[in-house]
C-alpha positions as a Markdown table, in Angstrom:
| # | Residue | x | y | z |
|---|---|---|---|---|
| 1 | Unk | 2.4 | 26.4 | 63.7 |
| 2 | Unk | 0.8 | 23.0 | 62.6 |
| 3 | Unk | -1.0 | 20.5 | 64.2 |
| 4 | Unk | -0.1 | 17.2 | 64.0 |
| 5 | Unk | -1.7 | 13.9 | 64.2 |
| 6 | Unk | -0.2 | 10.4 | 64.1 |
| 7 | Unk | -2.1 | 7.0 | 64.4 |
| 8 | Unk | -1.4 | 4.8 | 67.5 |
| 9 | Unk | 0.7 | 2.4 | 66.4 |
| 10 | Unk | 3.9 | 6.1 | 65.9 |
| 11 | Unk | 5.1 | 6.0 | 69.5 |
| 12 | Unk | 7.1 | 8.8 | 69.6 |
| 13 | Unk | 6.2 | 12.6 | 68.7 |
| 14 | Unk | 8.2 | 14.0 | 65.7 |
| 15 | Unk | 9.0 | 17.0 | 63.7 |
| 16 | Unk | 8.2 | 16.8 | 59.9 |
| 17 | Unk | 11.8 | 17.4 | 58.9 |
| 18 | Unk | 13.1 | 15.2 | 61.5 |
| 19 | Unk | 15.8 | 13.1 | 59.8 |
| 20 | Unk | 14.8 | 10.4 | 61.6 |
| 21 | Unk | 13.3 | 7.0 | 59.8 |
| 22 | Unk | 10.5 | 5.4 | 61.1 |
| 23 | Unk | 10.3 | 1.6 | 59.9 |
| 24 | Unk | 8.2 | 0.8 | 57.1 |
| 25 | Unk | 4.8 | -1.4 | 58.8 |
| 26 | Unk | 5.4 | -4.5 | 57.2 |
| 27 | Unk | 1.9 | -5.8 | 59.6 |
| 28 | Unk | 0.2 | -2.9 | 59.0 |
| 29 | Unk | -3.6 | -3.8 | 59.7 |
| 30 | Unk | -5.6 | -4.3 | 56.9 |
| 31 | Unk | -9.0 | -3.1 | 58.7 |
| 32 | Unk | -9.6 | 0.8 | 59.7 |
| 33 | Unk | -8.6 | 1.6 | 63.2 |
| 34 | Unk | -8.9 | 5.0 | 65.0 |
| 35 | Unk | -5.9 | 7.7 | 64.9 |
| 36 | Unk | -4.9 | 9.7 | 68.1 |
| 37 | Unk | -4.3 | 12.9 | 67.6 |
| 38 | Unk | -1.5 | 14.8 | 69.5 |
| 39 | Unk | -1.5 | 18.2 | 69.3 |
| 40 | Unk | 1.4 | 20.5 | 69.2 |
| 41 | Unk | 0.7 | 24.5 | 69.0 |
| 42 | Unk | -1.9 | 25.0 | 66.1 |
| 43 | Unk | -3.6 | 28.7 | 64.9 |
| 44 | Unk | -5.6 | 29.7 | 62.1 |
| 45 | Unk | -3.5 | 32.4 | 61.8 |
| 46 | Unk | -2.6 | 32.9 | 57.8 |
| 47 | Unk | 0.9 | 32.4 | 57.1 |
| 48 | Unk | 2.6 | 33.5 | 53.8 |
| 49 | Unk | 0.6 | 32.1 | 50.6 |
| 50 | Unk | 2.3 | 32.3 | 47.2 |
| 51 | Unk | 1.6 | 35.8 | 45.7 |
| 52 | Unk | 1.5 | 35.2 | 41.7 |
| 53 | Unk | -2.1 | 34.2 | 41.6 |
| 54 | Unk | -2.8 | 32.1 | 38.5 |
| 55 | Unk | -6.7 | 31.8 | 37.4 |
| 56 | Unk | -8.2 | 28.4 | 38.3 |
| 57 | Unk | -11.6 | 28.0 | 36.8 |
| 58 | Unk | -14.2 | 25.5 | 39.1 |
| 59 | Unk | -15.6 | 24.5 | 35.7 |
| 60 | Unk | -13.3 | 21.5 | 34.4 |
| 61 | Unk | -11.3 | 21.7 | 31.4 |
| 62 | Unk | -9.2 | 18.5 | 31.9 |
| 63 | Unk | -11.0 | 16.8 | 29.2 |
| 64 | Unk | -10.3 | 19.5 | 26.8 |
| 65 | Unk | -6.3 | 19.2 | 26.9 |
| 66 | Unk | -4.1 | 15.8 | 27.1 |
| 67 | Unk | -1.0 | 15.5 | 29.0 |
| 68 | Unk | 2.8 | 15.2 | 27.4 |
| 69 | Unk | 3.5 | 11.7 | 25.9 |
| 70 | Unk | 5.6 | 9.4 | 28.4 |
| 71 | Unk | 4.6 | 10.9 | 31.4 |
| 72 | Unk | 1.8 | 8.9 | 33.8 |
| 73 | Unk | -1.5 | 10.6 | 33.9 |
| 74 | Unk | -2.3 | 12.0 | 37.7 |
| 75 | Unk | -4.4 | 13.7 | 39.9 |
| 76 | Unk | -2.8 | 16.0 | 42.4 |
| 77 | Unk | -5.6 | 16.8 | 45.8 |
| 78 | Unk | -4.7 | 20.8 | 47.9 |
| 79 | Unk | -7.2 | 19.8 | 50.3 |
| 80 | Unk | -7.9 | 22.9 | 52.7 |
| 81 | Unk | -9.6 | 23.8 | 55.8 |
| 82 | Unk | -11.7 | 26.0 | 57.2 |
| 83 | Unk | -8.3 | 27.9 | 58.4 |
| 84 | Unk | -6.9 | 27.7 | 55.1 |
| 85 | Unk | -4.6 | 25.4 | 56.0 |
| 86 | Unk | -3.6 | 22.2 | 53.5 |
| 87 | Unk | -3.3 | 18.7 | 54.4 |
| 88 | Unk | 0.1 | 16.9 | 54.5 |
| 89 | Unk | 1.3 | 13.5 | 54.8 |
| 90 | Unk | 4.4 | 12.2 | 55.5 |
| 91 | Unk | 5.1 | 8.6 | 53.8 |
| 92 | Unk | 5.5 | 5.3 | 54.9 |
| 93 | Unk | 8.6 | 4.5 | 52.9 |
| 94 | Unk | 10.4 | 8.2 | 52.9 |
| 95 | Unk | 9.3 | 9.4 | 56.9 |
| 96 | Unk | 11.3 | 12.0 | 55.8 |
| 97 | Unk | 8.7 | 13.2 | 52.6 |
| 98 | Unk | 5.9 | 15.3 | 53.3 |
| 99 | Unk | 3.4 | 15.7 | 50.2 |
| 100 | Unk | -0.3 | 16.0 | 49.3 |
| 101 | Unk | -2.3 | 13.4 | 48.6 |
| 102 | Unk | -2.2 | 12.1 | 44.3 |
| 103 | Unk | -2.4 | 8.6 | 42.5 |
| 104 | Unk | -3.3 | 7.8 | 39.0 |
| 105 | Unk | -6.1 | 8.4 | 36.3 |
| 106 | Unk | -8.1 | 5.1 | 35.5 |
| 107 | Unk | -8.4 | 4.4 | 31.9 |
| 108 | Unk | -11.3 | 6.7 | 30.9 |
| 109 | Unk | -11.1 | 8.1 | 34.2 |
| 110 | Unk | -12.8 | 11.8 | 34.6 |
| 111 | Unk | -10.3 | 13.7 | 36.8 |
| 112 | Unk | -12.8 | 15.1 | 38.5 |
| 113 | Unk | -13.8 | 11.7 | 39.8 |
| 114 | Unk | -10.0 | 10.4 | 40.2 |
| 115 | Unk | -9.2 | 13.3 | 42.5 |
| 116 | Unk | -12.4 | 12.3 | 44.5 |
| 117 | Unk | -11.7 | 8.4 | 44.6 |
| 118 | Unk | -8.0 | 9.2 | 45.0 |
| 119 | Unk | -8.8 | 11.7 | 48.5 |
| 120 | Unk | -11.0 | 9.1 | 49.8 |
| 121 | Unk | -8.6 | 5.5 | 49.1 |
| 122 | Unk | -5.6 | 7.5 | 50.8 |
| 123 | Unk | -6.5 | 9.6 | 53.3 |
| 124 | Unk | -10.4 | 7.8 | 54.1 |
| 125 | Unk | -11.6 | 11.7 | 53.5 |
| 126 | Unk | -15.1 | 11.8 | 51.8 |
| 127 | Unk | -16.2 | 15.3 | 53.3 |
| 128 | Unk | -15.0 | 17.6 | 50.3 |
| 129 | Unk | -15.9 | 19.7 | 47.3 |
| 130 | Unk | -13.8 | 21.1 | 44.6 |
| 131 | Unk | -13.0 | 24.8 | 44.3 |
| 132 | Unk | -10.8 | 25.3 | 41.9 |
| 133 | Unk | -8.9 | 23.3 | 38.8 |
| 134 | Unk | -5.3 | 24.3 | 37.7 |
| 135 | Unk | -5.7 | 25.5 | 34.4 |
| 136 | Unk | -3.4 | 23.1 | 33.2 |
| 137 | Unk | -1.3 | 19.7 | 33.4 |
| 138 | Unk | 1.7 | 20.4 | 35.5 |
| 139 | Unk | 4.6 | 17.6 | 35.3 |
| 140 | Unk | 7.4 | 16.9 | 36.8 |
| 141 | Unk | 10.5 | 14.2 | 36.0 |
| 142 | Unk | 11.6 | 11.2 | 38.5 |
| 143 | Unk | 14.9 | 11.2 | 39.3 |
| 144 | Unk | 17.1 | 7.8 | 38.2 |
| 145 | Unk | 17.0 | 6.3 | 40.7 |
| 146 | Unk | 13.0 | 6.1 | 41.2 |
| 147 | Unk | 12.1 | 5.7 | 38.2 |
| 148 | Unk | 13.9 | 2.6 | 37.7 |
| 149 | Unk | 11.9 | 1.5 | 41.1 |
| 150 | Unk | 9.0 | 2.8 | 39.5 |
| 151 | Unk | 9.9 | 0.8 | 36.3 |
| 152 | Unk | 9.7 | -2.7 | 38.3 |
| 153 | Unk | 6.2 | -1.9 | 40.6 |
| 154 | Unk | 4.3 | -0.3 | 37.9 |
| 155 | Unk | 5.6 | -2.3 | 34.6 |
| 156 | Unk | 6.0 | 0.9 | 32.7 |
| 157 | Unk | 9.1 | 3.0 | 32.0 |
| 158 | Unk | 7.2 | 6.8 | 32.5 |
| 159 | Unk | 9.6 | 9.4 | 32.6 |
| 160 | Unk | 7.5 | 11.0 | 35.0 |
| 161 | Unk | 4.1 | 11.9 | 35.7 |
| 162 | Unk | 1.4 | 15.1 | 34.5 |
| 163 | Unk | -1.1 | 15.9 | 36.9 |
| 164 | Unk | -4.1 | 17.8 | 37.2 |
| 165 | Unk | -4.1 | 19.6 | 40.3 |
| 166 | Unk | -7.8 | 20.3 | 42.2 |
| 167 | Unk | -8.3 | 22.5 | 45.3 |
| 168 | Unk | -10.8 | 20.8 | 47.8 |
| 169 | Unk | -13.2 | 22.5 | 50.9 |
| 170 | Unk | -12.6 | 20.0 | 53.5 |
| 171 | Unk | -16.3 | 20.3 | 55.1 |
| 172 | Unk | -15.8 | 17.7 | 57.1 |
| 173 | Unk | -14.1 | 16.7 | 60.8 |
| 174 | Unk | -10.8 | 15.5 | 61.1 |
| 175 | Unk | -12.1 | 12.6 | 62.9 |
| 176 | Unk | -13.2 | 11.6 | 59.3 |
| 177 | Unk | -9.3 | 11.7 | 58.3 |
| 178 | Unk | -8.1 | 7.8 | 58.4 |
| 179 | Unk | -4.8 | 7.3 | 56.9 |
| 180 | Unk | -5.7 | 3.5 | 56.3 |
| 181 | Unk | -7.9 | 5.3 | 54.1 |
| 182 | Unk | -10.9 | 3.4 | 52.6 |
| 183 | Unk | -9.4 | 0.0 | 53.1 |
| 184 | Unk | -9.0 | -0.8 | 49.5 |
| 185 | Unk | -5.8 | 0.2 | 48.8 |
| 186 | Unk | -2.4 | 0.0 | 51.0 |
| 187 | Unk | -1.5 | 2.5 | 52.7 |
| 188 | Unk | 0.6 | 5.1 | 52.1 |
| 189 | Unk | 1.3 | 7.9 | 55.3 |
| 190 | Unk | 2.1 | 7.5 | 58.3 |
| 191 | Unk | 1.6 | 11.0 | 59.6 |
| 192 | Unk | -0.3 | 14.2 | 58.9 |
| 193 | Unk | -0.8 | 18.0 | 59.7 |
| 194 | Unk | -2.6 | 20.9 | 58.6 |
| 195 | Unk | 0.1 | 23.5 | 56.8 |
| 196 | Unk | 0.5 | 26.8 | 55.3 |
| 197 | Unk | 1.3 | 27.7 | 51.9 |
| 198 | Unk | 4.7 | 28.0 | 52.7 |
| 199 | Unk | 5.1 | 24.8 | 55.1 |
| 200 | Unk | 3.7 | 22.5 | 52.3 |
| 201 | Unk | 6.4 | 23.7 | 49.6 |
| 202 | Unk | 9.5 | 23.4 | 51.9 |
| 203 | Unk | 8.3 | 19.7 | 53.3 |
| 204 | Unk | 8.4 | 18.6 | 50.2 |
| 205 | Unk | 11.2 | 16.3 | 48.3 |
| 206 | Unk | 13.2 | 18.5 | 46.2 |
| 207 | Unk | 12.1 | 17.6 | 43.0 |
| 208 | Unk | 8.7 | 17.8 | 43.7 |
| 209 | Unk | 9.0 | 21.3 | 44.6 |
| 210 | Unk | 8.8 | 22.9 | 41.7 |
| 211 | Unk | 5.5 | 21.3 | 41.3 |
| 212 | Unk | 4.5 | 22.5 | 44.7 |
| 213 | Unk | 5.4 | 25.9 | 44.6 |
| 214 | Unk | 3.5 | 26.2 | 41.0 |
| 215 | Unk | 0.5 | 24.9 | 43.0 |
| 216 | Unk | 0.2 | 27.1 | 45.2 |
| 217 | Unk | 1.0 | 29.8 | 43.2 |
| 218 | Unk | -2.2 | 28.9 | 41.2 |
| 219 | Unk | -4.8 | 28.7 | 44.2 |
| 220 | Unk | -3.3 | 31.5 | 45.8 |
| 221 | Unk | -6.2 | 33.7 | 45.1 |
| 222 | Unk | -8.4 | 31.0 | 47.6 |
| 223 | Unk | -5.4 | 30.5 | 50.5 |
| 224 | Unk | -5.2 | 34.3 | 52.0 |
């Protein structure tokens, strides 16, 4: 089972794949605050991890390849724990959509230093090291109707986006985890748990699943 934690200003305990909506925190503070956390049942008992290990190399190589044109460079962050287990978030806007933690390259950006930055503005998590790299860009389409939403925040019609997915050691406490993250960007989850393998694939939105499900498949070699 996962454990869950949700700031103070969530009320009311609730399953990840609750359908229910929680309201979008149009006064969300703008200054870190501390998180509660409320524990259901947790274990560091493995659960199933993907079986078709793919080779991840800890050396980068993301400077040696370039993504498809018309999709949005990305960095993708698997951040596990000493348990194995990988951090989840459910967002603000979709209550519903559990994912990892990603955002965009900077312009001249090193991946290696976007999937820091990006851990760190999102989740406040600066207690980490990478493992392992995916051996190469993994992309995947938005469907109509965000990517015309997409369109009108970002000002640029991607089809979708290619990311470079990095394994991270949480060496850290999860004290350290802030979901106001570092205060310079808004924030983006609401909720979060430590999940298997398995968990992190079927929380997700369907057509980021795909995605997941080749993710873990890659780093399976470091989840069991």
């Amino acid at each position: 089972m996962a454990l869950y934690y949700r700031p103070l200003l969530l009320l009311h305990h609730r399953h990840p794949t609750s359908p229910s909506v929680i309201p979008f925190f149009r006064n969300y503070p703008s200054k870190p605050l501390k998180f509660s956390s409320l524990p259901f049942v947790h274990s560091c008992r493995q659960t199933t991890a993907y079986s078709s290990a793919r080779c991840c190399s800890s050396s980068s190589s993301s400077s040696m390849e370039s993504p498809p044109e018309g999709y949005r460079r990305n960095v993708g962050v698997c951040l596990m724990n000493d348990c194995k287990k990988i951090f989840t978030a459910s967002r603000l806007d979709i209550p519903s959509a559990w994912q990892m933690p990603q955002g965009g390259i900077d312009e001249g950006e090193d991946p290696r230093v976007a999937v820091m930055r990006e851990l760190k503005e999102e989740t406040g998590v600066h207690s980490a090291e990478i493992v392992a790299e995916a051996p190469h860009w993994i992309t995947y389409d938005f469907p109509p109707d965000v990517r015309e939403k997409l369109k009108v925040r970002w000002g640029s019609d991607w089809k979708g986006q290619a990311q470079k997915w990095f394994l991270l050691k949480f060496t850290g406490k999860d004290e350290e985890i802030n979901l106001l993250g570092d205060g310079t960007e808004k924030p983006e989850f609401g909720e979060w748990s430590w999940t298997s393998p398995d968990q992190v694939v079927e929380q997700a939105v369907e057509f980021k699943k795909p995605v997941y499900k080749e993710v873990m498949s890659a780093f399976a070699s470091h989840l069991h």
